[in-house]
Backbone as a printed PyTorch tensor [residue, N CA C, xyz], in Angstrom:
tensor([[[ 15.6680, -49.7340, -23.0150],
         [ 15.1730, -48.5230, -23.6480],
         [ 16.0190, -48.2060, -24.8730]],

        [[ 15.0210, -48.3120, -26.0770],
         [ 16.0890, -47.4460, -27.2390],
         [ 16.6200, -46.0320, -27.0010]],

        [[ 17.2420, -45.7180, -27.9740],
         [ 17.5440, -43.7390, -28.0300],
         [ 16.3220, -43.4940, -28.3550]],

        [[ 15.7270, -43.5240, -29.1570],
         [ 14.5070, -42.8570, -28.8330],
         [ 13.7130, -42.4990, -27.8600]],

        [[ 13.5850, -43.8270, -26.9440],
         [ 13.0570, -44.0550, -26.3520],
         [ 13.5780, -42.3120, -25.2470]],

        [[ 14.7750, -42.5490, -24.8910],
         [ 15.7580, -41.9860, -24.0800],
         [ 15.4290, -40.6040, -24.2200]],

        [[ 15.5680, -40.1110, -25.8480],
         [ 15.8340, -38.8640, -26.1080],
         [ 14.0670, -37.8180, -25.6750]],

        [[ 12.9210, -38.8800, -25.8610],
         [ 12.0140, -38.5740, -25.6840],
         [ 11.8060, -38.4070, -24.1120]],

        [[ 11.9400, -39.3150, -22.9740],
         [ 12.2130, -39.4130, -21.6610],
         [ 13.5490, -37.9570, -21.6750]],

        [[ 14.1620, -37.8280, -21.8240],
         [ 14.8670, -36.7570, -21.6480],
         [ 14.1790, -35.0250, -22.1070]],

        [[ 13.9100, -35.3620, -23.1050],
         [ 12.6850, -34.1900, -23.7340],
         [ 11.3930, -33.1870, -22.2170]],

        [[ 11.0870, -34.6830, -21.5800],
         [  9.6360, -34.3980, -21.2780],
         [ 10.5350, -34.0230, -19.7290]],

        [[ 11.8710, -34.4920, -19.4250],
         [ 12.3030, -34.6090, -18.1540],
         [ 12.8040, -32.8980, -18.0450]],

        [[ 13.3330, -31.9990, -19.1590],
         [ 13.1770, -31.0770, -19.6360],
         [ 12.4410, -30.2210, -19.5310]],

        [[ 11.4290, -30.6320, -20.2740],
         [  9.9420, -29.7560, -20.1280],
         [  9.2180, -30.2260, -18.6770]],

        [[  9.4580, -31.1160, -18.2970],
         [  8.3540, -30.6840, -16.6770],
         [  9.6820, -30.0000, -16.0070]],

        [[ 10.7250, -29.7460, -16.4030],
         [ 11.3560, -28.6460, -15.1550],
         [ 11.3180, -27.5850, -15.7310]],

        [[ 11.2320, -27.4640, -16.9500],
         [ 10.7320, -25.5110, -17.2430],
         [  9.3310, -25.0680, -17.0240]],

        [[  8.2390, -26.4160, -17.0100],
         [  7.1420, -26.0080, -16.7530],
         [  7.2190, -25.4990, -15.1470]],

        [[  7.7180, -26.3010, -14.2920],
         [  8.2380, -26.0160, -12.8830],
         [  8.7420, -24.4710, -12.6660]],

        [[  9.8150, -24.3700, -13.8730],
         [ 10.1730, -22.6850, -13.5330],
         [  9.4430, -22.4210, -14.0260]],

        [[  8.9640, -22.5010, -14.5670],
         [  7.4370, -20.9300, -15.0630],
         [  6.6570, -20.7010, -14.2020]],

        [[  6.2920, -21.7120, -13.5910],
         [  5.1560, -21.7980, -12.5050],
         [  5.7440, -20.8610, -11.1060]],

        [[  7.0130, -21.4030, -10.7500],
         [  7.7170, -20.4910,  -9.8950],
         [  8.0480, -19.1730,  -9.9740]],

        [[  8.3700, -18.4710, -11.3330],
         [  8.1820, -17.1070, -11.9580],
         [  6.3720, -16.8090, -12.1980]],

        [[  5.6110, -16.8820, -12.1500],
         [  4.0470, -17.0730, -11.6400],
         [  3.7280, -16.7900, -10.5340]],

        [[  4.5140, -17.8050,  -9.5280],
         [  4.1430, -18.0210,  -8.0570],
         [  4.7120, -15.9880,  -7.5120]],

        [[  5.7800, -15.8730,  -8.2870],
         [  6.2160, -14.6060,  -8.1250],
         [  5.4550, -13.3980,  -8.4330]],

        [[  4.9540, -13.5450,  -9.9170],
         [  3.9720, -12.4470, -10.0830],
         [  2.8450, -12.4660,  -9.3290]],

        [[  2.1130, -12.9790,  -8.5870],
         [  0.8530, -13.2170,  -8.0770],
         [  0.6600, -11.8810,  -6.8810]],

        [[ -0.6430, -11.5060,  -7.1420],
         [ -1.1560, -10.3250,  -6.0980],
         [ -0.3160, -10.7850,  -4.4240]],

        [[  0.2050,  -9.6680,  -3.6890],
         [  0.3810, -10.0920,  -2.2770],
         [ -1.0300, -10.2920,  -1.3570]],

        [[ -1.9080, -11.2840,  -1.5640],
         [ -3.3720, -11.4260,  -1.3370],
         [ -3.4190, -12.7450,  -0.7090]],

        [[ -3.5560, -13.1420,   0.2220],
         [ -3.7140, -14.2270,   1.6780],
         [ -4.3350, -15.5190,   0.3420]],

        [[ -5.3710, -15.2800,  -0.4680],
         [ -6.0440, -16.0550,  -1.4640],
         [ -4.8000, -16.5080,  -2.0300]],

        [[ -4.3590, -15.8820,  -2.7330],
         [ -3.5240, -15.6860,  -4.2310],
         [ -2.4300, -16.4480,  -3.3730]],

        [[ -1.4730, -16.4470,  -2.6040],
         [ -0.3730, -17.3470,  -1.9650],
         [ -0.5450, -18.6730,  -1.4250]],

        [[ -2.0920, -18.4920,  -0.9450],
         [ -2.1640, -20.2560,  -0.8760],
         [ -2.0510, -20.8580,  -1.7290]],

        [[ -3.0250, -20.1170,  -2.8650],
         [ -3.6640, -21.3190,  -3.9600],
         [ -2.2670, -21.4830,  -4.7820]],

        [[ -1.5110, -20.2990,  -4.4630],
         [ -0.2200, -20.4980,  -5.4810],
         [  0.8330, -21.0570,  -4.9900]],

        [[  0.7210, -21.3970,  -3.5390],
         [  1.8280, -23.1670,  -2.9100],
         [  1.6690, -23.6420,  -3.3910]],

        [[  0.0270, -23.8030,  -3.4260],
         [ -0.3070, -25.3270,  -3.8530],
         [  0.4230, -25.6980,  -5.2740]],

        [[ -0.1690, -24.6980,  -6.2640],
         [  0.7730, -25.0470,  -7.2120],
         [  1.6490, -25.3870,  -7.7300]],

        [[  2.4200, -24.1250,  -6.8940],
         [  4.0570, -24.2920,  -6.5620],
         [  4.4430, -25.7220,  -6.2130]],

        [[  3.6300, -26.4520,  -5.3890],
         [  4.3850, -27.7940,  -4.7600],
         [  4.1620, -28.2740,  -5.5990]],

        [[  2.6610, -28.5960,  -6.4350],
         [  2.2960, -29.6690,  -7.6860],
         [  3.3260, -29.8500,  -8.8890]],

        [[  3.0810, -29.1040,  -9.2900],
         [  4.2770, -28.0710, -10.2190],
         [  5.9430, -28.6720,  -9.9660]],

        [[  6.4110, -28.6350,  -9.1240],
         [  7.6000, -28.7390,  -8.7120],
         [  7.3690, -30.0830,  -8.2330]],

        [[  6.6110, -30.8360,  -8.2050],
         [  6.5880, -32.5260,  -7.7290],
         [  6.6110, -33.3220,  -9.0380]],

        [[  5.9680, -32.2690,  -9.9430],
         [  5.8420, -33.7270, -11.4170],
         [  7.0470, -33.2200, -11.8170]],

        [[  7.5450, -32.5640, -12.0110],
         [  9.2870, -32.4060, -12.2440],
         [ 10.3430, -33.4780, -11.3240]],

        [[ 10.0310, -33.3710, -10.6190],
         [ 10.7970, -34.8370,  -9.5260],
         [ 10.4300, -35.9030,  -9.7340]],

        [[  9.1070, -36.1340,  -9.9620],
         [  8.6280, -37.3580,  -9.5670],
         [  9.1460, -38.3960, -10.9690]],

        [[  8.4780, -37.2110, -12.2220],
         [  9.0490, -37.7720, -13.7510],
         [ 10.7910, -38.0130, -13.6600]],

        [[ 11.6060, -37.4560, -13.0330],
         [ 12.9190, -37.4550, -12.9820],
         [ 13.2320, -38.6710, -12.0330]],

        [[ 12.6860, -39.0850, -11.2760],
         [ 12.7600, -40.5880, -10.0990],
         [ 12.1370, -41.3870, -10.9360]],

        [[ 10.9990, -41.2760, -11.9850],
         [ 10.2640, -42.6640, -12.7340],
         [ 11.1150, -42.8320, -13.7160]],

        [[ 12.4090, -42.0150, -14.5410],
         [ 13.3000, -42.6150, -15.0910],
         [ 14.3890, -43.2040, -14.5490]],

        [[ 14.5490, -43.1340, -13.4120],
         [ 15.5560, -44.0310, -12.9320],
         [ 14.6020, -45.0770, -12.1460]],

        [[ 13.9130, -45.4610, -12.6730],
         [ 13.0430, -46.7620, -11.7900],
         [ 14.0310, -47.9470, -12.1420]],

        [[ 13.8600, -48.6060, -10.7820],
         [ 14.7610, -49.6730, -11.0260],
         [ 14.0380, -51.0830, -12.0270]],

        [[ 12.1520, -50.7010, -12.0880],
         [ 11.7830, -51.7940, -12.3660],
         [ 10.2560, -51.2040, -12.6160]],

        [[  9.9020, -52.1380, -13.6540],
         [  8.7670, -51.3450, -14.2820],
         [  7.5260, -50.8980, -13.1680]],

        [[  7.3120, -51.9800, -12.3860],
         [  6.3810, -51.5980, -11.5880],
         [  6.8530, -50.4100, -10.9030]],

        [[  8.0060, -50.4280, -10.1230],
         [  8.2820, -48.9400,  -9.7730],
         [  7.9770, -47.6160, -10.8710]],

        [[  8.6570, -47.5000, -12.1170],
         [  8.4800, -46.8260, -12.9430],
         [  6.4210, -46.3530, -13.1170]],

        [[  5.7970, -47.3190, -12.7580],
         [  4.2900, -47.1500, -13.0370],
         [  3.8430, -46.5090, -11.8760]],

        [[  4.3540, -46.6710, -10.9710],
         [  3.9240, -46.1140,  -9.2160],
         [  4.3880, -44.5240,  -9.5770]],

        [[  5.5050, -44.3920,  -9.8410],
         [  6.4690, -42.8420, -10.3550],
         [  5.2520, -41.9490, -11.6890]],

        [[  5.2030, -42.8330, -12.3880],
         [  4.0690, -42.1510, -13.2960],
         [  2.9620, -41.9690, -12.6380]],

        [[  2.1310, -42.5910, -11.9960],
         [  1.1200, -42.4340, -11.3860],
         [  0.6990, -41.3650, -10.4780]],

        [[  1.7860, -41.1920,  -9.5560],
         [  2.4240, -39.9490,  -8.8760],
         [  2.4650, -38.7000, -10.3040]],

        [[  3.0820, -38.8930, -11.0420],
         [  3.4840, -37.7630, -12.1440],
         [  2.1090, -37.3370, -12.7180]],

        [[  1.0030, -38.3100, -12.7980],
         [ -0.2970, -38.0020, -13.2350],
         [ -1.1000, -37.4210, -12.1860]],

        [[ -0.9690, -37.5030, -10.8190],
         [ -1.4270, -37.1040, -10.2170],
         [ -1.2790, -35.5330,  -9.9330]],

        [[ -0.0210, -35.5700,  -9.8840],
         [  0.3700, -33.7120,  -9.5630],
         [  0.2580, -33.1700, -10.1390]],

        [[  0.0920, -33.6050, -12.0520],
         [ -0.1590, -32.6340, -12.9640],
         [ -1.5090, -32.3690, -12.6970]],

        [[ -2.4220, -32.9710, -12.6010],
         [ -3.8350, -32.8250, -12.4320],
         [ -4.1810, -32.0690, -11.1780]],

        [[ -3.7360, -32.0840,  -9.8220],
         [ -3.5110, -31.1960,  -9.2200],
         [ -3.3180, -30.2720,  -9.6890]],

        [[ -2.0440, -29.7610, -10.2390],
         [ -1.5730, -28.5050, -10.9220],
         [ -2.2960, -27.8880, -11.8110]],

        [[ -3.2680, -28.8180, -12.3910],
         [ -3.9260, -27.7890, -13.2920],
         [ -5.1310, -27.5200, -13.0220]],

        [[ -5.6900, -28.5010, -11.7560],
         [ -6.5760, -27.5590, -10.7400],
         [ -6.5920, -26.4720, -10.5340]],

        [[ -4.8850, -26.2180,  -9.5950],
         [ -4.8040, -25.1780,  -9.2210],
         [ -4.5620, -23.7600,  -9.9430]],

        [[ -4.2580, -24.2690, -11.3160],
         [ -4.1100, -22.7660, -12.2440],
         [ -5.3010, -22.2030, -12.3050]],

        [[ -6.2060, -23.0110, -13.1020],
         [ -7.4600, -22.9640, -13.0780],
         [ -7.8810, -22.5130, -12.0490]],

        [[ -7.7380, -22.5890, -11.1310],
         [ -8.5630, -22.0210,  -9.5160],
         [ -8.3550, -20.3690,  -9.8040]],

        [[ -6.6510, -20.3690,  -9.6160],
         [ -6.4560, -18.7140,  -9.7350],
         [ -6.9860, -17.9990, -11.0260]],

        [[ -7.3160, -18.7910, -12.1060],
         [ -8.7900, -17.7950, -12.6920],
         [ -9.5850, -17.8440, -12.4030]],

        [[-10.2800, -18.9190, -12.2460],
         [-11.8640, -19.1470, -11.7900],
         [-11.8140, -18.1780, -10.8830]],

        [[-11.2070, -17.6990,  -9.7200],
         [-11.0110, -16.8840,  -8.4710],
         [-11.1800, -15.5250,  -8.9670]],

        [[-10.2480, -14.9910,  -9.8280],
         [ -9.9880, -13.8040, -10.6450],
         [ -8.7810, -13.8300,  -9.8710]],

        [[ -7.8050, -14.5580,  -9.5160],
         [ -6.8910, -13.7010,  -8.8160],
         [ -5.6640, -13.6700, -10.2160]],

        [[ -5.5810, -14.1520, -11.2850],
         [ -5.0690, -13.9960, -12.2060],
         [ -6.0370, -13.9320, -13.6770]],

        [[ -5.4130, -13.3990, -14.4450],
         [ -6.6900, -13.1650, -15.6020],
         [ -6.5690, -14.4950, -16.7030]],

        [[ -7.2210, -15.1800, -17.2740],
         [ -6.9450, -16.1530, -18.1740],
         [ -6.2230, -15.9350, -19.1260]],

        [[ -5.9180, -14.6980, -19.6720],
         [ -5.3640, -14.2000, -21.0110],
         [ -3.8870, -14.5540, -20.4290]],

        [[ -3.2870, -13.9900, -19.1070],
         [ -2.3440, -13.7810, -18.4480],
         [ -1.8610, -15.5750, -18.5400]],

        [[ -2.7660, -16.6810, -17.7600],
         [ -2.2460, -17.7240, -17.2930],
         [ -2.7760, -19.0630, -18.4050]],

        [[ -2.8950, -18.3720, -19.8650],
         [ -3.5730, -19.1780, -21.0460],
         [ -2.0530, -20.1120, -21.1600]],

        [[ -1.1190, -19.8630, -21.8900],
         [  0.2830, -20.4640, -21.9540],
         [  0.4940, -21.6410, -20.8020]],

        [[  0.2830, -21.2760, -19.5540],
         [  1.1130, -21.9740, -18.7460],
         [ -0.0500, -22.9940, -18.6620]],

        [[ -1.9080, -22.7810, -18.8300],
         [ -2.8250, -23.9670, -17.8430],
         [ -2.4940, -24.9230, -19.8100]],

        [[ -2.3330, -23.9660, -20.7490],
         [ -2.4070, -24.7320, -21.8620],
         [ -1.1280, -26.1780, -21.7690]],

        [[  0.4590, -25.6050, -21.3150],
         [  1.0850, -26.1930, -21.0570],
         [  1.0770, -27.5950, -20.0420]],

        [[  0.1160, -26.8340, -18.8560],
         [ -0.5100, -28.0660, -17.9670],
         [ -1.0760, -28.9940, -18.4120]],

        [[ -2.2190, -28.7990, -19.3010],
         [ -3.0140, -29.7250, -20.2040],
         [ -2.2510, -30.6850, -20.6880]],

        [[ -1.4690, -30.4760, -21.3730],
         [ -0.1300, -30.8010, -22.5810],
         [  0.3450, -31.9140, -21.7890]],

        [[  0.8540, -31.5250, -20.7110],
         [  1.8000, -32.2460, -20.1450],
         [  0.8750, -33.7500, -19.1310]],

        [[ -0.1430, -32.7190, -18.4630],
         [ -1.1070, -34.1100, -18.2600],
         [ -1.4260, -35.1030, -18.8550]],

        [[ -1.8370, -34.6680, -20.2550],
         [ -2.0120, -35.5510, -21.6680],
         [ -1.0960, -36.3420, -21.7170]],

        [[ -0.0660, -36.1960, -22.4360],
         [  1.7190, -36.8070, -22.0230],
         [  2.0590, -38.1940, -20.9570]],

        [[  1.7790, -37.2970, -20.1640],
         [  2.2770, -38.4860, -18.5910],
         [  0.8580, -39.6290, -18.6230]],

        [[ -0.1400, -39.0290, -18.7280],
         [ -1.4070, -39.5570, -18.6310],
         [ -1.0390, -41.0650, -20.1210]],

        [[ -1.2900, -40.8350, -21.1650],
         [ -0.7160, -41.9200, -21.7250],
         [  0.0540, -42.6110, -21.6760]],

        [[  1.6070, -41.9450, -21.5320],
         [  2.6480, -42.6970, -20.9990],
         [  2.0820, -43.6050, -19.5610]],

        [[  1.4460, -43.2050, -18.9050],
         [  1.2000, -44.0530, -17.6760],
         [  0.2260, -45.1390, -18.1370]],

        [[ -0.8050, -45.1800, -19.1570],
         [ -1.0900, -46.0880, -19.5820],
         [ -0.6510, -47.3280, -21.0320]],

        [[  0.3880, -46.5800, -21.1660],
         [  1.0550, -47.4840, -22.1620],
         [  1.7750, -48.2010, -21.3720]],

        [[  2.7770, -47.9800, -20.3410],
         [  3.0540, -48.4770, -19.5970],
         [  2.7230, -49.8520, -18.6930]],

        [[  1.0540, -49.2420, -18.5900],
         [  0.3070, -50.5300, -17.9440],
         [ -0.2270, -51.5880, -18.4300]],

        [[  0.0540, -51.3330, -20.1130],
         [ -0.9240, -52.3080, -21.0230],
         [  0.2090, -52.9150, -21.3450]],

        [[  1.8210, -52.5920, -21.4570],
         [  2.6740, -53.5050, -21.5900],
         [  3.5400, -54.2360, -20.6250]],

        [[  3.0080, -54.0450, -19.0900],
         [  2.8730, -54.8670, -17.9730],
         [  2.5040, -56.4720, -18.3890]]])
């Protein structure tokens, strides 16, 4: 891996753990409503898994591992931005309120989502 390479992998390793705390400051604001706490585990776990999972696919010992770790990382984001999306679609949060964070989800799906296929085309 160049520095670039590094500084960018460090960047995104960054940003999926602040996306993680935001989501957890979220999980906090949410109505005390039986609805609103499930759908916002779920999150909570998604959320807090592509932060790990991206942080274990840079220490892959070997590319194929590294592609299994992304794959995982594509998966939970997409989860995750299910689940934001749910808590509007629901009304249990307002879109204006959770625009920043599902925009951030997008972002970051996008991100991992290529990286996981650049990855596979230079397999």
């Amino acid at each position: 891996m160049d520095e670039n390479s590094l500084d960018r992998a460090k960047e995104f390793q960054d940003r999926t753990k602040l996306f993680a705390i935001r989501v957890v400051k979220m999980f906090r604001a949410l109505p005390k409503t039986d609805e609103a706490r499930i759908i916002g585990k779920q999150a909570l776990r998604s959320a807090t898994s592509v932060a790990a999972n991206y942080r274990a696919a840079c220490r892959a010992r070997s590319k194929a591992e590294f592609i299994a770790k992304m794959g995982l990382v594509v998966e939970e984001m997409d989860e995750t931005v299910f689940w934001l999306e749910l808590l509007v679609d629901a009304d249990v949060m307002s879109a204006d309120r959770m625009k920043g964070l599902v925009d951030e989800a997008n972002e970051l799906l996008a991100i991992s989502s290529a990286s996981l296929n650049t990855a596979r085309k230079r397999r």
